[in-house]
C-alpha positions as CSV (number, residue, x, y, z in Angstrom):
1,X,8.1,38.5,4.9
2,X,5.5,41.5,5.6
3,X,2.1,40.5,6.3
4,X,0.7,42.0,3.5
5,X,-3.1,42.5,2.5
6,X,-5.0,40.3,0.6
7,X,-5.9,43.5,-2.0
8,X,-2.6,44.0,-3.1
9,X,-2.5,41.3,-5.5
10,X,-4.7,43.4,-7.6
11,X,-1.6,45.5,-8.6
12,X,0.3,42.3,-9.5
13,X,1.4,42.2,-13.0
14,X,-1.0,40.5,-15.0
15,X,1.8,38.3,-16.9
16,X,2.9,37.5,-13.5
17,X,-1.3,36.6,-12.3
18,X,-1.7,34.7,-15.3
19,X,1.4,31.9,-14.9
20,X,-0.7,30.8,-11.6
21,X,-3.3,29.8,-13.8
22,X,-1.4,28.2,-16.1
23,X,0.7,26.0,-13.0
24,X,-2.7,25.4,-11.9
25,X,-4.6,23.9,-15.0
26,X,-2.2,22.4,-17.3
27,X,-0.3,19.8,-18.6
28,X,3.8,18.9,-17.3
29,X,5.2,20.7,-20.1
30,X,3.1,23.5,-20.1
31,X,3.6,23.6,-16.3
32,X,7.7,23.4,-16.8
33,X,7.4,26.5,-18.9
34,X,5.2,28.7,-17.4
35,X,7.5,28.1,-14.5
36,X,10.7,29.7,-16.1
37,X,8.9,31.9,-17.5
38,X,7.3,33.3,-14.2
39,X,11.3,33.0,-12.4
40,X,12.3,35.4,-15.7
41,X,9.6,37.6,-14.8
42,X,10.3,37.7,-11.4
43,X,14.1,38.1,-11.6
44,X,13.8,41.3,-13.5
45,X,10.8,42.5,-10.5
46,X,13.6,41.4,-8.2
47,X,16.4,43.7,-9.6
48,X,14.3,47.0,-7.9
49,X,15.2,45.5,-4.7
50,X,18.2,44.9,-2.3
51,X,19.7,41.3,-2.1
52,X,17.9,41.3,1.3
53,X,14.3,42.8,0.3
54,X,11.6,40.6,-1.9
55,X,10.0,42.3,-4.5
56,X,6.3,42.9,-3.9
57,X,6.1,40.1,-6.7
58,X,8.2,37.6,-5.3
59,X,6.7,37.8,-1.6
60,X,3.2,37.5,-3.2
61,X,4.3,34.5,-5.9
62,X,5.4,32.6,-2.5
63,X,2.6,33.0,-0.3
64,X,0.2,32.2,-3.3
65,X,2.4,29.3,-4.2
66,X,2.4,27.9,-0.7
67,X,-1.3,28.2,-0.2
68,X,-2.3,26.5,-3.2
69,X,-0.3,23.4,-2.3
70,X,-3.4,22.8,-0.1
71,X,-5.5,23.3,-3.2
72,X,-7.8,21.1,-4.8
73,X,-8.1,22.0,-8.3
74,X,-6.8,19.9,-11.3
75,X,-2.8,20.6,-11.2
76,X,-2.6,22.9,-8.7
77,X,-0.5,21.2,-6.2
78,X,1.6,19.5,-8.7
79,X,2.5,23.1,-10.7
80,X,3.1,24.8,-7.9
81,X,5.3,22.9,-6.1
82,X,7.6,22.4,-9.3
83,X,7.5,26.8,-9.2
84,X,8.3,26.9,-5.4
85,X,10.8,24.7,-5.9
86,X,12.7,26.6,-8.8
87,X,12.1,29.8,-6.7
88,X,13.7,28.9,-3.5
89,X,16.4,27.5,-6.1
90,X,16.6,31.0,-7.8
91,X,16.1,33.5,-5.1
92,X,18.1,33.2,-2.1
93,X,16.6,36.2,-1.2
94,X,14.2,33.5,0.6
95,X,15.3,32.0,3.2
96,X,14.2,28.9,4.4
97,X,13.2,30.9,7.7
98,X,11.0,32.4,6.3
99,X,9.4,29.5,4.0
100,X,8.6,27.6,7.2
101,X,7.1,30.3,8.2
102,X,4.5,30.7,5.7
103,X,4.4,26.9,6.4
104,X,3.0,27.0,9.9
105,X,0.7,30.8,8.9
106,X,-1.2,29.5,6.0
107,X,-0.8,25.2,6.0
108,X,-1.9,24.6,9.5
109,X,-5.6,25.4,9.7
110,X,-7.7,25.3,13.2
111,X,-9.5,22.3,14.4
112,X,-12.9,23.6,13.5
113,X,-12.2,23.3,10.0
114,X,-13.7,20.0,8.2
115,X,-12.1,17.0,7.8
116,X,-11.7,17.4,3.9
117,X,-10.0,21.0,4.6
118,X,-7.8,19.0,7.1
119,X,-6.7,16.7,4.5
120,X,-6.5,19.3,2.0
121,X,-3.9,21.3,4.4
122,X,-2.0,18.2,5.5
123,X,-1.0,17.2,1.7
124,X,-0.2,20.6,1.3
125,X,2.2,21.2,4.2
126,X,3.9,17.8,3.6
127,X,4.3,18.7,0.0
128,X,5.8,22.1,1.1
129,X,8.6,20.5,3.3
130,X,9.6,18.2,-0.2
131,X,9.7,21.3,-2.2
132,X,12.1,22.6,0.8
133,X,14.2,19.9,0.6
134,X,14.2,19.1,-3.3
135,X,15.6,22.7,-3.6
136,X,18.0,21.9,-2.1
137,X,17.8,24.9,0.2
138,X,17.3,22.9,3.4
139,X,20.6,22.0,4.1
140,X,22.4,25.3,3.2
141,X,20.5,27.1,6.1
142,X,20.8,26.3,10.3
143,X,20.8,22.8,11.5
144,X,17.7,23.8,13.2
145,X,15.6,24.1,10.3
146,X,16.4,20.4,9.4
147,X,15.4,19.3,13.0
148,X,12.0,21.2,12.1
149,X,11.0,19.6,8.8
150,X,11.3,15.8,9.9
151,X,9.7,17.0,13.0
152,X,7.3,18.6,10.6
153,X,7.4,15.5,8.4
154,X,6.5,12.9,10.9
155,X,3.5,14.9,12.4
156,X,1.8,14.8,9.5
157,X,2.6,10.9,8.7
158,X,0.8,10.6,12.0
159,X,-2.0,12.4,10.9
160,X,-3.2,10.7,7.5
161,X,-1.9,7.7,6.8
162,X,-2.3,7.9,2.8
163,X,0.6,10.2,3.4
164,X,2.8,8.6,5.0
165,X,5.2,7.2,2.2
166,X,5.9,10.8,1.0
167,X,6.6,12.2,4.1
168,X,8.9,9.4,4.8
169,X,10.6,9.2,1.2
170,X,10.9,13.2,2.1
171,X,13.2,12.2,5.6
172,X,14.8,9.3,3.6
173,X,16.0,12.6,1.2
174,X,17.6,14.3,3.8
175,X,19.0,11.1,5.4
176,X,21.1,10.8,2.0
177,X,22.0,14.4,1.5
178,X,23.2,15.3,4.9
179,X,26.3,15.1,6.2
180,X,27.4,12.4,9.2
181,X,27.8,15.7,11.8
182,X,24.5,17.0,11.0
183,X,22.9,13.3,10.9
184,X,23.7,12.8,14.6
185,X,22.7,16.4,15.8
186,X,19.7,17.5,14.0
187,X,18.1,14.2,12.2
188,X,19.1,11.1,14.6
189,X,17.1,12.9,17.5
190,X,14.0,12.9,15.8
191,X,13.8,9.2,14.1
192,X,16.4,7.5,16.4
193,X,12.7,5.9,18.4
194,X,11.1,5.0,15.1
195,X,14.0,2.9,14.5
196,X,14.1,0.7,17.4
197,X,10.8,-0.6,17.4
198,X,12.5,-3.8,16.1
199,X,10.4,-6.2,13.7
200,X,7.2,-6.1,15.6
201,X,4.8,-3.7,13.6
202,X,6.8,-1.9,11.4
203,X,6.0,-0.6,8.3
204,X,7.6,-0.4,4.9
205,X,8.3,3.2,5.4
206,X,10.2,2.5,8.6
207,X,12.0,-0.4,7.4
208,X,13.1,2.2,3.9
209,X,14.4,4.6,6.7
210,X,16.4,2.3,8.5
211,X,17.8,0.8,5.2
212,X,18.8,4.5,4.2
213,X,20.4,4.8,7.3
214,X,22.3,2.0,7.1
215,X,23.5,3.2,4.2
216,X,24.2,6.2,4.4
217,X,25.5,6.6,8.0
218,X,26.5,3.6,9.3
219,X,28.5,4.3,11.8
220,X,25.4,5.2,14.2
221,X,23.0,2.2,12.2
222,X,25.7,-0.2,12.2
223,X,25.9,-4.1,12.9
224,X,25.6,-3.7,17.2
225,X,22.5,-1.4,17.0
226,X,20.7,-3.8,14.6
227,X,22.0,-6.7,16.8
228,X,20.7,-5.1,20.1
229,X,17.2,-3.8,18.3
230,X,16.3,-6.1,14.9
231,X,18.2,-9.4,16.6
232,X,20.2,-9.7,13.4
233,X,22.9,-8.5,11.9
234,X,22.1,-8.6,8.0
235,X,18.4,-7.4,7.6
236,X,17.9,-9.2,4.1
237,X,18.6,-13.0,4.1
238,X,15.8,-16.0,3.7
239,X,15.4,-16.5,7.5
240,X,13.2,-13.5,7.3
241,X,10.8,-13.8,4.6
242,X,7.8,-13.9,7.1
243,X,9.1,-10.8,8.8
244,X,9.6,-9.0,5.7
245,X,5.9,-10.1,4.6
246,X,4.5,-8.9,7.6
247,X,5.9,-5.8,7.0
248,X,4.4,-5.6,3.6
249,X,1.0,-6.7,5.2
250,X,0.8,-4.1,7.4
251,X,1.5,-1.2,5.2
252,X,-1.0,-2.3,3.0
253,X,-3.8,-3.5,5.2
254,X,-5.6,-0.6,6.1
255,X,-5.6,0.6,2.3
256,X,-6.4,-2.7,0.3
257,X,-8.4,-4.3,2.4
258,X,-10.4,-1.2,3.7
259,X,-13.3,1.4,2.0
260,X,-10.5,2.3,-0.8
261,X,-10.2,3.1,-4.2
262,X,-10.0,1.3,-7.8
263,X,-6.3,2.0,-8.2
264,X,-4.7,0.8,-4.6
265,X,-7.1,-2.3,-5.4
266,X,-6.0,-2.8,-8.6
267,X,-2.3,-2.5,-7.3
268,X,-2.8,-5.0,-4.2
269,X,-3.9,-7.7,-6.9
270,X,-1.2,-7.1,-9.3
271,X,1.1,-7.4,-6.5
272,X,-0.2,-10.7,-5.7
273,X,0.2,-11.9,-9.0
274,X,4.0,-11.0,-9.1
275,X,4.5,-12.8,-5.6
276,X,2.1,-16.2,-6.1
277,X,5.2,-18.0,-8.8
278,X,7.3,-16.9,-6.0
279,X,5.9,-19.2,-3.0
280,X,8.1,-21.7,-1.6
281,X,6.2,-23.3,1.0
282,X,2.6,-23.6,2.6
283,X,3.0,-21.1,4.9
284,X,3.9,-18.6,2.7
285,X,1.1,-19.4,0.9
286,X,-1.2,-19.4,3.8
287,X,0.4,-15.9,4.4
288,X,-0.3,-14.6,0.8
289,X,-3.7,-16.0,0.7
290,X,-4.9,-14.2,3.8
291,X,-8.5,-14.2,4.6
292,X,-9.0,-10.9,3.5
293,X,-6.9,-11.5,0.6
294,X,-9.4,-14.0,-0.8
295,X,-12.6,-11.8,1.1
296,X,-11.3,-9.5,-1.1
297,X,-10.4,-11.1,-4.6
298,X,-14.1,-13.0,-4.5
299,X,-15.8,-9.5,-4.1
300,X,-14.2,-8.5,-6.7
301,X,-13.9,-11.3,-9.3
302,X,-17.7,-12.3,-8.9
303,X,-19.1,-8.2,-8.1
304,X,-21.2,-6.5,-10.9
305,X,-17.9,-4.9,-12.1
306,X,-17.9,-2.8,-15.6
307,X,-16.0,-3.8,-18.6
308,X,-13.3,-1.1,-18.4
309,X,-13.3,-1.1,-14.4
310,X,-9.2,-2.6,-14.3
311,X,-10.3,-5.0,-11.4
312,X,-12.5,-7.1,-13.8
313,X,-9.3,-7.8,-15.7
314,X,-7.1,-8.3,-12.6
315,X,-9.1,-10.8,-10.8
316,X,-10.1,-12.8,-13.7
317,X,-6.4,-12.9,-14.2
318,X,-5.6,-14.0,-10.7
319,X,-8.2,-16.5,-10.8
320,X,-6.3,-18.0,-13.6
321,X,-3.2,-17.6,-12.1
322,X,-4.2,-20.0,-8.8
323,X,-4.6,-22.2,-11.4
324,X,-1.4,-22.1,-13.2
325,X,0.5,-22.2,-9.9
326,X,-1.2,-25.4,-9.0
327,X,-0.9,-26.7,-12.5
328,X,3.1,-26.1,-11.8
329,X,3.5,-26.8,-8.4
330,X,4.7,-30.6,-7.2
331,X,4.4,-29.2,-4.1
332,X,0.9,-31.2,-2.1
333,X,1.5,-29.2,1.2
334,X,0.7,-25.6,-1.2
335,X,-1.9,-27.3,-3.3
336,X,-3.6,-28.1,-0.3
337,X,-2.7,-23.9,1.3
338,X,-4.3,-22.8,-2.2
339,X,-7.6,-25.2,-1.7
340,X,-8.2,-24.3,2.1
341,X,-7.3,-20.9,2.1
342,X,-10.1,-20.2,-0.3
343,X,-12.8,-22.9,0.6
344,X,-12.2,-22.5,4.9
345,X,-12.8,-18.3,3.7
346,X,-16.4,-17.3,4.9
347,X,-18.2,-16.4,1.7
348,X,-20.9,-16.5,-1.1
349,X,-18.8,-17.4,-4.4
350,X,-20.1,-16.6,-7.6
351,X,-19.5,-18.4,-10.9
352,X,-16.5,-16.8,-11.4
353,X,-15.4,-18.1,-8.2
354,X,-16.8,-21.1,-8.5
355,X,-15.4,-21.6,-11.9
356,X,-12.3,-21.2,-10.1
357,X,-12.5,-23.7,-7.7
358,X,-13.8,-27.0,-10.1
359,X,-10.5,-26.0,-11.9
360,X,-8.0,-26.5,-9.3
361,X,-9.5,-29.6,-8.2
362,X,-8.7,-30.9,-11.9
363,X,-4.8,-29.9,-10.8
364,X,-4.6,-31.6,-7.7
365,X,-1.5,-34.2,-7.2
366,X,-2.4,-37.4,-6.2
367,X,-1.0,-36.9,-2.5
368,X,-3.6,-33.7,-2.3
369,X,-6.3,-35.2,-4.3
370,X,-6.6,-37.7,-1.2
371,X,-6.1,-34.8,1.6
372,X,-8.3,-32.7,0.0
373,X,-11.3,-35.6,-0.4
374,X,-10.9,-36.6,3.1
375,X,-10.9,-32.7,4.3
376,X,-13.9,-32.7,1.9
377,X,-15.4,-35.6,4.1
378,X,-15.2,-34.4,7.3
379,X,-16.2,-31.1,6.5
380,X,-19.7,-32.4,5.4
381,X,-20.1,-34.6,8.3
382,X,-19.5,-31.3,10.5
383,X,-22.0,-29.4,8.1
384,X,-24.8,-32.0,8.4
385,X,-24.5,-32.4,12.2
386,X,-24.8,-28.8,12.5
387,X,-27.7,-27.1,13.4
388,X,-26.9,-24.3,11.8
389,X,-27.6,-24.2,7.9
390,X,-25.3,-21.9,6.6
391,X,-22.0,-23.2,4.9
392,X,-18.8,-23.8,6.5
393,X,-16.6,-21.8,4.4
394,X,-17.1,-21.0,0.8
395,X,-19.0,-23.7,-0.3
396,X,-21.7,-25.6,0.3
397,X,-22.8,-29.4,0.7
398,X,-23.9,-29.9,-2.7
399,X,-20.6,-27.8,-3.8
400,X,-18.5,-30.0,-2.0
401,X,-20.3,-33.5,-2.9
402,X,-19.5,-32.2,-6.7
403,X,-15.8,-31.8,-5.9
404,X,-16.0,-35.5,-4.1
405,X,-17.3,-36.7,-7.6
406,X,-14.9,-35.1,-9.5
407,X,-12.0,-36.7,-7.4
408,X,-13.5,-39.9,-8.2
409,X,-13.0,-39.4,-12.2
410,X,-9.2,-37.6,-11.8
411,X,-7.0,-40.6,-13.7
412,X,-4.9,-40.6,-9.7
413,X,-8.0,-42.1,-8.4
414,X,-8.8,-44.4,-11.6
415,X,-5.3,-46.1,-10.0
416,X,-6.4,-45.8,-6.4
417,X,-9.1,-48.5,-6.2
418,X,-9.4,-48.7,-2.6
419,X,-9.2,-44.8,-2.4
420,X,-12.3,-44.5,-5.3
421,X,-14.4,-47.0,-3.0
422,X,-14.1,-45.0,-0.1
423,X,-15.4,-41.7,-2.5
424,X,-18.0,-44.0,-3.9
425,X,-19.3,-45.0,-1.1
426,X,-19.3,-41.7,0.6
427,X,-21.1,-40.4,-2.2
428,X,-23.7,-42.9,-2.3
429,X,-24.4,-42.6,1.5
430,X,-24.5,-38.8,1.4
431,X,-26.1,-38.0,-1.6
432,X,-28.8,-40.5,-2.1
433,X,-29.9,-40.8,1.0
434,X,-31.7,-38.9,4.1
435,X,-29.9,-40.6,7.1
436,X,-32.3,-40.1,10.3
437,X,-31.3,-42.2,12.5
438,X,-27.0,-42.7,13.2
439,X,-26.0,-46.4,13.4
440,X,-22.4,-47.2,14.5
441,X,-22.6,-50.0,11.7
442,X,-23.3,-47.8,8.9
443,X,-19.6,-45.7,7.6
444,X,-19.5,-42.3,7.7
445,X,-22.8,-41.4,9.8
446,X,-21.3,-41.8,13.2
């Protein structure tokens, strides 16, 4: 393509000017047919021309096209991507050489540019390389060019990490469309190292990858290569549940439990709800109820959230959820994950939180009801020998003598006489009385 100057898009057709607008500022279908109507136009701009030359039209329509994937506005990125990729589908004429080209002139910008423009630039070269290969155009060119997009693709993974799923989804693409000969030459080279790292650290996109891989070309990703670098032979089976949840974990770490938005909040909690009824022992549980799973949930559920905000709805449902699970669960060693996980979590719980909490006490078994009262104990021993006044966990003394109570009243301590003394009494030493001096005869002091 000709490097040509910025001022001769003013003798553009205006029908042809117009349709960018339109891609740009519009809704799906509108955007679906101003794209075949701007091919149309440019097919009949095309016929001037050799089968080698672009029309003055076409070239311009690219390099617009291209440049506004790194644009901001409404549907700009989203309309012109679904025109690029009809026009590299259409016009032969071209070539993928030349696309990548464009690519690397008007995607990359310099370092002095601001971060926003960075980010700006890096969704819009990563959504340039899909358009490449959704056209279908990438594999019908040199082997090389393949080589070049995941090369392409995992630079920019590197570089934001909101955008790391798309550009991985776009190298699972190519993983299924090419063929075993150009797998080996042109792709293995370039993800072959992702691929070995083995359990430790990886990410759902590189655990996608390998799967694709294995699918699709398993004669390089076959049974001895996962045997020498994954330590197993079959990559889904029970064994692996925590490894598989780590995985999970760390793709979603830095964007649910960081500064992030509404919507990747909102999806971290609905996730959680789908995997809670799932839990089969206490340390899956204590793996699901992170710290900064319940940092997060209580900042949330109990934060001056408005009515429509969907995280109002979601933790309020979640809180209600903890309490079904334990409602259902016969299980003492997770009723006990559930309790401690939230109450050992370094905090200042509202009422929503709170009202939380007095609820799952009410569902405790009568094998938890006795661990949780004597981790309830010792916890407020620890608390009042401490010198420091702030709360051990989520709650405080007064919170927790209210629990101790309420254990007292559940109808598996009304059967438990000796067990209900030992509440009783703990109760009346602790919450009638200022003990200042400790006496060896005296329970629960020393």
């Amino acid at each position: 393509m000709t490097d040509s100057n910025e001022t001769k898009a003013l003798k553009i057709d205006k029908q042809i000017l117009d349709k960018f607008w339109t891609l740009s500022e519009s809704s799906s279908a509108e955007i679906i047919k101003a794209t075949d109507q701007l091919v149309v136009l440019l097919k009949i701009k095309q016929k001037r021309n050799t089968e080698t030359e672009l029309s003055e039209e076409l070239e311009y329509s690219v390099k617009r096209l291209v440049k506004g994937l790194a644009s901001s506005r409404e549907t700009a990125r989203q309309g012109f991507s679904v025109a690029l990729c009809q026009i590299l589908r259409k016009f032969d004429v071209v070539t993928v050489e030349e696309f990548l080209n464009l690519i690397s002139k008007h995607l990359k910008l310099p370092k002095k540019e601001s971060k926003a423009e960075k980010g700006s630039s890096f969704l819009g070269e990563s959504l340039a390389y899909l358009t490449l290969i959704q056209s279908g155009r990438l594999l019908q060119g040199d082997g090389q060019f393949i080589k070049k997009v995941i090369r392409g693709l995992l630079w920019v993974s590197e570089k934001r990490v909101y955008l790391k799923q798309i550009c991985y989804n776009g190298i699972c693409l190519i993983v299924q469309q090419i063929s075993s000969e150009d797998f080996e030459q042109y792709a293995w080279p370039e993800i072959e190292g992702e691929l070995k790292t083995g359990w430790e650290g990886c990410s759902a996109d590189v655990f996608s990858l390998l799967i694709t891989c294995r699918k699709h070309h398993s004669e390089l990703v076959n049974k001895q290569f996962l045997k020498e670098h994954w330590k197993t032979k079959k990559l889904f089976k029970e064994d692996h549940f925590t490894k598989l949840w780590n995985i999970l974990m760390v793709s979603i770490k830095c964007i649910v439990f960081g500064k992030s938005q509404v919507k990747l909040l909102n999806l971290g909690f609905h996730m959680l709800l789908e995997l809670l009824p799932l839990v089969k022992t206490a340390d899956e549980m204590r793996q699901l109820l992170s710290r900064e799973t319940v940092k997060t949930w209580v900042k949330n559920v109990d934060g001056k959230l408005r009515d429509l905000n969907p995280l109002l709805t979601v933790t309020k449902t979640l809180g209600n959820e903890f309490v079904n699970v334990m409602k259902s669960c016969d299980n003492s060693d997770i009723q006990m994950a559930i309790m401690k996980c939230i109450v050992q979590t370094q905090g200042f719980p509202g009422n929503q939180t709170t009202k939380t909490l007095d609820s799952l006490v009410l569902q405790l078994s009568a094998e938890a009801e006795k661990d949780y009262g004597n981790y309830l104990m010792q916890t407020l021993i620890q608390q009042i020998r401490s010198v420091d006044p702030r709360p051990i966990g989520m709650m405080t003394s007064l919170h927790m003598l209210i629990h101790l109570r309420t254990l007292v009243t559940l109808s598996s301590t009304a059967a438990d006489h000796k067990w209900q003394l030992q509440l009783l009494e703990f109760l009346m030493l602790h919450s009638y009385w200022k003990v200042i001096k400790e006496s060896k005869a005296i329970k629960h002091v020393c």
